[in-house]
Legacy VTK file of the C-alpha trace (Angstrom):
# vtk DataFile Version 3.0
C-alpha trace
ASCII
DATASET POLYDATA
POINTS 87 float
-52.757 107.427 -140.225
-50.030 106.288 -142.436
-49.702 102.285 -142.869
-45.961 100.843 -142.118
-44.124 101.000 -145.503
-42.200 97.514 -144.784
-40.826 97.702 -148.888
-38.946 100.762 -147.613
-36.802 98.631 -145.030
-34.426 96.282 -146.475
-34.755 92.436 -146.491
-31.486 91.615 -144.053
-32.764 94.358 -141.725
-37.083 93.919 -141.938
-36.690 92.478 -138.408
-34.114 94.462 -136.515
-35.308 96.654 -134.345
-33.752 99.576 -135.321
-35.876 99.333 -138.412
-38.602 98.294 -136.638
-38.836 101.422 -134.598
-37.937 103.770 -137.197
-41.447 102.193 -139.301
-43.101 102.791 -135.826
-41.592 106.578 -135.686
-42.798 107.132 -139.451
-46.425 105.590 -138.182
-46.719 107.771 -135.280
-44.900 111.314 -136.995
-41.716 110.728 -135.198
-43.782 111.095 -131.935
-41.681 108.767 -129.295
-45.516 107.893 -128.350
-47.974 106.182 -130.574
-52.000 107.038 -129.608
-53.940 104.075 -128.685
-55.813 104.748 -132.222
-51.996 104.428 -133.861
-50.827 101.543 -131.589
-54.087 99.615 -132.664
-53.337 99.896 -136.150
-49.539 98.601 -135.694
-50.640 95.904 -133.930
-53.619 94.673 -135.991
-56.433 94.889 -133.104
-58.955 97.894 -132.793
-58.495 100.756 -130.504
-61.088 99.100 -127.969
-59.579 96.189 -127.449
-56.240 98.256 -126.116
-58.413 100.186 -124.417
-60.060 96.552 -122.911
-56.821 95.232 -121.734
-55.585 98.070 -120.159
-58.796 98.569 -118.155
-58.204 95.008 -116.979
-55.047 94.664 -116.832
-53.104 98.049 -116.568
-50.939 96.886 -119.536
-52.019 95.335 -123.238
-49.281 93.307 -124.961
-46.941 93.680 -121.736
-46.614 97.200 -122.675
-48.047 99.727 -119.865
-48.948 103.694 -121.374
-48.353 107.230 -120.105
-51.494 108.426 -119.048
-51.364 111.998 -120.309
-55.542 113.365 -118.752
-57.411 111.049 -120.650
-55.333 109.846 -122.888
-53.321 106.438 -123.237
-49.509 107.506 -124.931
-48.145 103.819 -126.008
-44.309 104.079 -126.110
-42.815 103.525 -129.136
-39.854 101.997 -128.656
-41.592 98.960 -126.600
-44.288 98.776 -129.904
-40.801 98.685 -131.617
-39.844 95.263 -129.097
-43.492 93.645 -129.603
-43.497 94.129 -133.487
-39.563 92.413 -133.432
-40.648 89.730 -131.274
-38.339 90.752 -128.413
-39.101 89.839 -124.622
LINES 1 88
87 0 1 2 3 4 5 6 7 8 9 10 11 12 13 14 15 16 17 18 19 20 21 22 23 24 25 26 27 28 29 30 31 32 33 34 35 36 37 38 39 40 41 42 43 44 45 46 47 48 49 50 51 52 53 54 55 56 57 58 59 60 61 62 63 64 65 66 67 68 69 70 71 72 73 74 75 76 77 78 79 80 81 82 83 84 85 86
């Protein structure tokens, strides 16, 4: 997994979202889904925590996944919102 290169995204843009979601698009391999594993490391928590609020709450961060068979699909574009600071 491939840490966010912030130094790539220029000071007057570092937080528009735009550039926000293009860092989370270079995290998850231009995927417009991040894993749970992926959206763990964006966020700064570990992959069992997001796992631990979903199970309670159906959502973690305000953000609810695809469930794809076992798997949790976080989408990107909301990371995008959370990382920004966006409602």
């Amino acid at each position: 997994m491939k840490p966010i290169d912030y130094e790539a995204v220029s000071p007057n843009q570092k937080y528009q979202l735009p550039a926000l979601l293009e860092a989370v698009l270079r995290c998850t391999a231009g995927r417009p889904h991040a894993t749970t594993e992926e959206f763990g490391h964006l966020t700064g928590k570990a992959p069992q925590t997001i796992r631990k609020n979903y199970c309670q709450t159906g959502a973690c961060f305000g953000i609810r996944p695809l469930k794809l068979g076992n798997r949790l699909l976080w989408p990107a574009d909301a990371i995008a919102q959370l990382l920004g600071g966006a409602k």
